[in-house]
DOPA-303153 format. One record per residue (C-alpha): x negated, y negated, z negated; residue in one letter. Coordinates in Angstrom, 1 decimal. Each point is the difference from the previous one (the first is absolute). Layout:
BEGIN
X,Y,Z,A .
...
END
This chain:
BEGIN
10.3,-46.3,-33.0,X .
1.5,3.9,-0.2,X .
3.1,0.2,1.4,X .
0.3,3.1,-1.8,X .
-0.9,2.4,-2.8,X .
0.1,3.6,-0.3,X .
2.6,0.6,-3.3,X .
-0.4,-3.8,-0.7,X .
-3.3,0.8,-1.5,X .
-3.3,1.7,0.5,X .
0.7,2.9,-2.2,X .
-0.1,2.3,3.4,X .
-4.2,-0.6,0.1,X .
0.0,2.2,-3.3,X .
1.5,2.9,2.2,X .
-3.5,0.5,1.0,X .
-1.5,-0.3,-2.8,X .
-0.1,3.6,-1.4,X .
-0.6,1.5,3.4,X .
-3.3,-2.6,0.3,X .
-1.3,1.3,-3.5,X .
0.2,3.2,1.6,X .
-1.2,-0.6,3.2,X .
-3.3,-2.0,-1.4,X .
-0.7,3.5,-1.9,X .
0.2,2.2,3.1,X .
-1.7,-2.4,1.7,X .
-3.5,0.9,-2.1,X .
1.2,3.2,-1.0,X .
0.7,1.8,3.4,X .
-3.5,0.0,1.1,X .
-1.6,1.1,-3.3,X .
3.1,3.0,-0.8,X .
-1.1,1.4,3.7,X .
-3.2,0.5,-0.6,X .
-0.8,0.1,-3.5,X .
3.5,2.3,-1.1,X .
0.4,1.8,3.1,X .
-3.3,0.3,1.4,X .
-0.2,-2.0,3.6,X .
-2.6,-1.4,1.3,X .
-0.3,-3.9,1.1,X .
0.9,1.4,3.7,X .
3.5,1.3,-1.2,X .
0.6,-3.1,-1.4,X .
-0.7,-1.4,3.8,X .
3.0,1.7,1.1,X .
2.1,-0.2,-2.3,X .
-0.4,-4.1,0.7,X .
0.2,0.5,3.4,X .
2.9,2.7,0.2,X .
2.1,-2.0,-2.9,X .
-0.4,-2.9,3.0,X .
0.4,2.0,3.0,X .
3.8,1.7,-1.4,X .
0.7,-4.0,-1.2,X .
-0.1,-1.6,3.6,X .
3.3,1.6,1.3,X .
1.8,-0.6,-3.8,X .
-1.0,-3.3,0.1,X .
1.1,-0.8,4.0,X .
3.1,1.6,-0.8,X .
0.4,-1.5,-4.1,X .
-0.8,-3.5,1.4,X .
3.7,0.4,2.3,X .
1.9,0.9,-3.0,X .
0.6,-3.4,-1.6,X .
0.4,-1.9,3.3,X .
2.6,2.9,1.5,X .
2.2,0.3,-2.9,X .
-0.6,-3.3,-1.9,X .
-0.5,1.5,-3.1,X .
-3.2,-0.1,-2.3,X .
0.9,1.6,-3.2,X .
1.0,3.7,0.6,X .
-3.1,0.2,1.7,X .
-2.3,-1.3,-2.5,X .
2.3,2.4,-2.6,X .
-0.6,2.9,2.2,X .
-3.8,-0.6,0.0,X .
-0.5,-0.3,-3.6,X .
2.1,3.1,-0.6,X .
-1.6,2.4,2.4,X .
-3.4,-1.6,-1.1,X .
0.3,0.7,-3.8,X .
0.9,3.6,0.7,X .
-2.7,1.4,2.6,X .
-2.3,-1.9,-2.7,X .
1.5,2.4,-2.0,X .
-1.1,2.9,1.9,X .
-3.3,-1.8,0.8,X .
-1.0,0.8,-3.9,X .
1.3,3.8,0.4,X .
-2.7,0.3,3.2,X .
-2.5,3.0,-0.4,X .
-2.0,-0.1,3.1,X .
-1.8,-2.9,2.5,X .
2.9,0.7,2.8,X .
2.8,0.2,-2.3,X .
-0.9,-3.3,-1.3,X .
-1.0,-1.6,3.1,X .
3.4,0.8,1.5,X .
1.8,-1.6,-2.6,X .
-1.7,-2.9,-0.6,X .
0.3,-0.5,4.1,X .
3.7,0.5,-0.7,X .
-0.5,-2.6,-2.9,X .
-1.0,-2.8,1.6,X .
2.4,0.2,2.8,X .
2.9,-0.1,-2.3,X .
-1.7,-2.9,-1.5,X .
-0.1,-1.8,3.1,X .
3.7,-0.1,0.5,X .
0.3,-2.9,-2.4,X .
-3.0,-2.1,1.4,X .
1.9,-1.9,3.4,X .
3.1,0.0,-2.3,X .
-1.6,-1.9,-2.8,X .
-1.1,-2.7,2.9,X .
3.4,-0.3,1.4,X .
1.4,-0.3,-3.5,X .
-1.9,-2.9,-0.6,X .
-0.3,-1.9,3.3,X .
4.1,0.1,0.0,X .
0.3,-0.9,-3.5,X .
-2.1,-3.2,0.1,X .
-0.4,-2.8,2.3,X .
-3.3,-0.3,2.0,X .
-1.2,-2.4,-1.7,X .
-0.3,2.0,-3.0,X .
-0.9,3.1,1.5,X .
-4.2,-1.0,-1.1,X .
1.0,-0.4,-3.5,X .
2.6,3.1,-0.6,X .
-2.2,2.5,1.9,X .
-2.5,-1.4,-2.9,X .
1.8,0.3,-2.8,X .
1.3,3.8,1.1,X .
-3.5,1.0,0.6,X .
-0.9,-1.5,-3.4,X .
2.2,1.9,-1.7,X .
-1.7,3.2,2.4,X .
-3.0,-0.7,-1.6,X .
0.5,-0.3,-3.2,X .
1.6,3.4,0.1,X .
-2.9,1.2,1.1,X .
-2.4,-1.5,-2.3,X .
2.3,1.6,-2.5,X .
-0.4,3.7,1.9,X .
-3.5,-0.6,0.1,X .
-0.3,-1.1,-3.8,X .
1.6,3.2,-1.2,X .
-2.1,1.8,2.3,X .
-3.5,-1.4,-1.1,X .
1.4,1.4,-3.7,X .
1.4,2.9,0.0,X .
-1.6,1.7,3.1,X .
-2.6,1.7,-2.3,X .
2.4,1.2,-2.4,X .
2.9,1.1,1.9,X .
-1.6,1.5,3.2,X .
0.8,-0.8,3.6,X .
2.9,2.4,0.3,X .
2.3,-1.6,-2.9,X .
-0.7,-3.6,1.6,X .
0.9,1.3,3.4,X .
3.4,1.4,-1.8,X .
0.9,-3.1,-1.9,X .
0.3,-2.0,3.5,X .
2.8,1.6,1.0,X .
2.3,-0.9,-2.7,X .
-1.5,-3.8,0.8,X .
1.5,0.1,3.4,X .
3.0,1.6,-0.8,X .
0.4,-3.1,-2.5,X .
-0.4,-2.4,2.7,X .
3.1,2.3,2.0,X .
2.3,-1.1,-3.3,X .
-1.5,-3.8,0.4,X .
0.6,-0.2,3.4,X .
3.5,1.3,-0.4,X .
1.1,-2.4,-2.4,X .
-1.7,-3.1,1.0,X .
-0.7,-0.2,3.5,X .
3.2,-1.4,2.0,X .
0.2,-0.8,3.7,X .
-0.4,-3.1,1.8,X .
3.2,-1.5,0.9,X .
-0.6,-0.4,3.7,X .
-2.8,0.8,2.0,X .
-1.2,-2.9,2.0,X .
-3.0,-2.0,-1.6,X .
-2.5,1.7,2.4,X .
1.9,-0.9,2.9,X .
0.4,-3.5,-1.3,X .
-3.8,-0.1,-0.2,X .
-0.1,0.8,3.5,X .
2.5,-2.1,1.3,X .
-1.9,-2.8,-2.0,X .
-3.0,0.4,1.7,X .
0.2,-0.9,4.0,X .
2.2,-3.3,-1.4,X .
-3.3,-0.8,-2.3,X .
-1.9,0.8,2.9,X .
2.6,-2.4,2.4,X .
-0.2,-2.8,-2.5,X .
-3.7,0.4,-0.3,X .
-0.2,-0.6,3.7,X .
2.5,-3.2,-0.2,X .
-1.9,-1.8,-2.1,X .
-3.8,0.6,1.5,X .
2.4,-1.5,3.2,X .
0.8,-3.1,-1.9,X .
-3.3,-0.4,-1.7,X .
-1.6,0.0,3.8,X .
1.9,-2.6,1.0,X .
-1.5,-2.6,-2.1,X .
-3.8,1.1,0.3,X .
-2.4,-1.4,2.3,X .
-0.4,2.0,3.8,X .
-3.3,1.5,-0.7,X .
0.7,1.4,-3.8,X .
3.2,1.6,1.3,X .
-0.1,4.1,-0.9,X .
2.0,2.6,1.8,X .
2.5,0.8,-2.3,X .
1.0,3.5,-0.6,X .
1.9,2.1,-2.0,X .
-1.5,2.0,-3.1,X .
-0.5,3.9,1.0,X .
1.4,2.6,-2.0,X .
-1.7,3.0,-1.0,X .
-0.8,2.8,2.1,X .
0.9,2.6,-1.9,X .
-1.5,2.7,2.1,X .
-3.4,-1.0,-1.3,X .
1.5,-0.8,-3.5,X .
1.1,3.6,-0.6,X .
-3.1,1.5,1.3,X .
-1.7,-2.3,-2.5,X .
1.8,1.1,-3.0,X .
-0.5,3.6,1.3,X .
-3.7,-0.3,-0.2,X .
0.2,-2.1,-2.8,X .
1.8,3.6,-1.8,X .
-2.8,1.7,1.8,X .
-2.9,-1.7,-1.4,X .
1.4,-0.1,-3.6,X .
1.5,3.7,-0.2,X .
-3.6,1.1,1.6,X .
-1.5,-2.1,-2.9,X .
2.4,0.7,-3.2,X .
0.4,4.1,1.1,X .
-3.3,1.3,-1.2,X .
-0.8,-3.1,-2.6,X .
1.0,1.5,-3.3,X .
-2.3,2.9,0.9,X .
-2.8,-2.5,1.1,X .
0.5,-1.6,-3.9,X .
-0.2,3.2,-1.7,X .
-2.7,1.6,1.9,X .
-2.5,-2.4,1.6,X .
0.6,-2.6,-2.2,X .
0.4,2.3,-3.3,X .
2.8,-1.8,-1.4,X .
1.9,2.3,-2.6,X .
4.0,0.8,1.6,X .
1.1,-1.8,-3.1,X .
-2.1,-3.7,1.0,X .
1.5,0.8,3.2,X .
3.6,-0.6,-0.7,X .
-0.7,-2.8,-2.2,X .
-2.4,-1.7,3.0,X .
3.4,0.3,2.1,X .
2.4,-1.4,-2.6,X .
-2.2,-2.8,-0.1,X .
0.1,-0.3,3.3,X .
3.7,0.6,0.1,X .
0.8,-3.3,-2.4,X .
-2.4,-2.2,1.8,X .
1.8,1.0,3.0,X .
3.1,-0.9,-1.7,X .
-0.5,-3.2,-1.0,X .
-1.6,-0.8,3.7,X .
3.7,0.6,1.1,X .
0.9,-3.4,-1.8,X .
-2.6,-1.9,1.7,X .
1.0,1.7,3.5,X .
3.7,-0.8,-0.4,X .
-1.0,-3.9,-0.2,X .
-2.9,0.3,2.1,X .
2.3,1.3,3.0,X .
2.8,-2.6,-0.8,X .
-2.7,-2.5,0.7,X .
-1.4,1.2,2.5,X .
1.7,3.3,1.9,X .
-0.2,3.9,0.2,X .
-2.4,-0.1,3.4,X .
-2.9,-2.2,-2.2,X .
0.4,2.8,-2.6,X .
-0.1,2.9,1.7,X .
-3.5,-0.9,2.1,X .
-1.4,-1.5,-3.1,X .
0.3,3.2,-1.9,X .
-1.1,2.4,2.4,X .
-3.2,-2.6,0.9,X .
-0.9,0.3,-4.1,X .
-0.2,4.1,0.4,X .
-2.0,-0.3,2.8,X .
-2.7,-0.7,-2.7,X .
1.2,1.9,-2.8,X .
0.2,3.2,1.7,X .
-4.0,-0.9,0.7,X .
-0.6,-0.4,-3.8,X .
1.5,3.4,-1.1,X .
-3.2,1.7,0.1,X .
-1.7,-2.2,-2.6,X .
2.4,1.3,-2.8,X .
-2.8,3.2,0.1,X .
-3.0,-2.1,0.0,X .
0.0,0.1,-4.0,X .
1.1,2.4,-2.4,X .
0.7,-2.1,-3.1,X .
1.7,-3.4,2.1,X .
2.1,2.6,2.6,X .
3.4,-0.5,-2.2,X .
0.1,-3.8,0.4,X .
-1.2,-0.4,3.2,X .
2.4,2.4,1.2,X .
2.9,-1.7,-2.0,X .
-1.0,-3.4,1.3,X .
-0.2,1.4,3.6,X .
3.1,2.1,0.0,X .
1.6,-3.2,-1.5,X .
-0.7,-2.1,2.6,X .
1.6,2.8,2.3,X .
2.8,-0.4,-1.8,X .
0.2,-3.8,0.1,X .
-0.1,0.6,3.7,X .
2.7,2.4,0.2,X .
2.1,-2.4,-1.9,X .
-0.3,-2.9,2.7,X .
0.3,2.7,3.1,X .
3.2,1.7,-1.2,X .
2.0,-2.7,-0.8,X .
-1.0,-1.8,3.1,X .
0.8,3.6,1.5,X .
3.6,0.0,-0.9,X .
0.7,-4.0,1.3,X .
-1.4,0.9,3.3,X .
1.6,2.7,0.6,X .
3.5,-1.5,-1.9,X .
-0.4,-3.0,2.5,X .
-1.0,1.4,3.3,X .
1.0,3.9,0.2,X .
2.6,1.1,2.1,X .
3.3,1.7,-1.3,X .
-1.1,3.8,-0.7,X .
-3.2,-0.5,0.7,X .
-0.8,0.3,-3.8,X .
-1.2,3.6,0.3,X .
-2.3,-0.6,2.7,X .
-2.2,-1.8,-2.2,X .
0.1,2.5,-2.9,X .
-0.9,2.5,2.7,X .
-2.9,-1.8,1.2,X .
-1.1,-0.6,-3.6,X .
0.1,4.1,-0.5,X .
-1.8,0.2,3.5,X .
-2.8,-1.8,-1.3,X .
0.5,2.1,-3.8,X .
-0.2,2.9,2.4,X .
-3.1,-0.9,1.6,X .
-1.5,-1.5,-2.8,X .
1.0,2.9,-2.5,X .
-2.1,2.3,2.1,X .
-3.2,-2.3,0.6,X .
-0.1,-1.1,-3.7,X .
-0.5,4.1,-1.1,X .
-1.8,0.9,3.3,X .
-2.7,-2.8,0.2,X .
-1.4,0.1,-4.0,X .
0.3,4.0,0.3,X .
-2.2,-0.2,2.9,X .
-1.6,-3.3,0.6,X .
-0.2,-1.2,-3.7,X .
2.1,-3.0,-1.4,X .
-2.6,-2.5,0.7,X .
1.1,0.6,3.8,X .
3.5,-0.1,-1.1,X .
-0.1,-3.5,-1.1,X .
-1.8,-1.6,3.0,X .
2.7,1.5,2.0,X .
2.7,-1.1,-2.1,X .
-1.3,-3.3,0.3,X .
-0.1,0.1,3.6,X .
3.3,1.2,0.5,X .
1.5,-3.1,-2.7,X .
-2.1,-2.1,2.6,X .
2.3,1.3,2.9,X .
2.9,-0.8,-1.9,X .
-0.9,-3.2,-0.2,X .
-0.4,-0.5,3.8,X .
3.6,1.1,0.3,X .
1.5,-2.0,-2.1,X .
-2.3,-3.1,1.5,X .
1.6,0.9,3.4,X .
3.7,1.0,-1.5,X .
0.4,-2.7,-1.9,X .
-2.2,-2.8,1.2,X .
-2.8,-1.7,-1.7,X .
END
């Protein structure tokens, strides 16, 4: 049952809707504006992953504090959207490769201001038991946003040019600042993350009770030592979502590139291979929100990063032939998507139920540690190596995820 709602409604998810359309754009568009408009090469687009990461690590340490030391959620997530809309701004206005790296560095660290904000918004708003279902339903309306971003992309990229879409996502964001302002409200009190803790060494107690009682009446030599359930090492856990950002940053970085070039898919096919993605994805939020309320966010998270163990090992068959490259790369890329679904909502419960007050940012940070890493291996390896070698080591890094999370979170 929620215990509480943000406004008395769910109008606040629509806050991020404009700043998602805009967001989905970038997230195609970036790559291809470097080095088709400005001239860079798939190296520079190596650093500029990896430096956007490196300068996010302290932001988000140090943005993850925020919401925890002051107790509030929504000037923060105001302040992001309104900084972000207007170095966007200047994004569009960039001449050179430097220029435009520094800015879109600046860019994304703004935008992470909003990100541990957004997660304390909603694990205070709701009670646990919803928190499977509402980090759904937010992320649903994420991805249909971008579906939508990636819609008008796929149209009017030929006609209008990469500069003018690059322009028209600031105003997006700056739409989501007036959203947010009107419709995002704070939570009463801040305490359904510590009642979540609190809850969980009397489960544990209870758990331990009743194994007790249930000895009692079983026969000497079928008698088990009874023990209480362990709780997630979250050590290993955050190393495992860092390589998990490692493996998928060092696959998505170059891909667009990969889809244009090896795979000669036209820039137009492109965007609408990733909006197809994008609603599949969508719709996989749905299924993950009920999935995880039968199950839990630990089940999720290993079973998604065990699927891209195998996908990142298909990527290279999306070259094999010409005329069939568009839809086996949209059915790949969807199944990536479907994946991402389950892992980030199972994400958001884990870290909802069992990190520590202001420990929020570490996480981000050892997301943009792995960006970071993965930024630079994802331009270095194709540039040097080819992108065939690219995806056996993306595959093999998804593997070592998985081990984490095997030994984090139990089998």
């Amino acid at each position: 049952m929620e215990v509480l709602s943000v406004g008395r409604s769910s109008a606040w998810h629509y806050a991020y809707f404009p700043y998602s359309v805009a967001f989905s754009i970038l997230s195609i568009l970036i790559p291809l504006y470097l080095i088709d408009s400005l001239g860079g090469s798939l190296l520079d687009l190596g650093l500029l992953t990896s430096a956007t990461a490196l300068f996010g690590i302290p932001a988000s340490i140090f943005f993850g504090r925020l919401p925890d030391r002051f107790g509030r959620t929504k000037p923060l997530i105001l302040a992001s959207f309104l900084s972000t809309s207007l170095l966007i701004f200047l994004l569009s206005e960039a001449k050179d490769i430097l220029t435009f790296q520094i800015l879109y560095i600046s860019t994304t660290i703004t935008d992470s201001l909003h990100t541990p904000s957004t997660n304390v918004l909603i694990a205070e708003s709701y009670h646990k038991e919803s928190w499977g279902r509402t980090f759904a339903r937010y992320n649903f309306v994420v991805g249909i946003a971008s579906a939508l971003g990636l819609a008008i992309s796929s149209v009017f990229i030929t006609s209008i040019g990469y500069r003018t879409m690059l322009w028209i996502c600031g105003p997006l964001v700056l739409a989501s600042f007036i959203i947010a302002l009107l419709f995002v409200e704070e939570p009463p009190i801040y305490v359904e993350r510590w009642i979540s803790r609190l809850e969980r060494p009397i489960d544990e107690v209870t758990s331990l009770a009743y194994q007790l009682d249930v000895q009692r009446y079983l026969p000497g030599e079928t008698r088990a030592t009874p023990r209480l359930e362990k709780s997630p090492r979250m050590v290993y856990v955050g190393l495992g979502f860092m390589t998990f950002s490692l493996a998928a940053t060092c696959t998505f970085t170059s891909l667009p590139i990969y889809l244009t070039r090896r795979a000669s898919i036209q820039p137009s096919t492109v965007f609408t291979i990733f909006l197809i993605r994008s609603i599949i994805g969508t719709f996989c939020y749905i299924i993950a929100g009920k999935w995880i309320s039968l199950h839990n966010g630990e089940a999720a998270v290993k079973a998604a990063t065990g699927m891209r163990i195998l996908l990142a090992l298909s990527l290279p068959t999306i070259a094999f032939a010409p005329t069939l490259s568009p839809l086996v790369a949209t059915i790949i890329l969807s199944s990536f998507a479907s994946s991402w679904s389950l892992f980030s909502v199972g994400r958001s419960t884990v870290i909802a139920e069992y990190a520590s007050d202001g420990s929020l940012g570490s996480y981000e940070a050892l997301d943009k540690l792995g960006n970071m890493v993965g930024g630079l291996l994802g331009g270095l390896i194709p540039a040097i190596y080819g992108f065939d070698t690219l995806f056996v080591v993306c595959s093999a890094l998804f593997a070592s995820a998985f081990l984490l999370f095997i030994r984090g979170l139990g089998r």
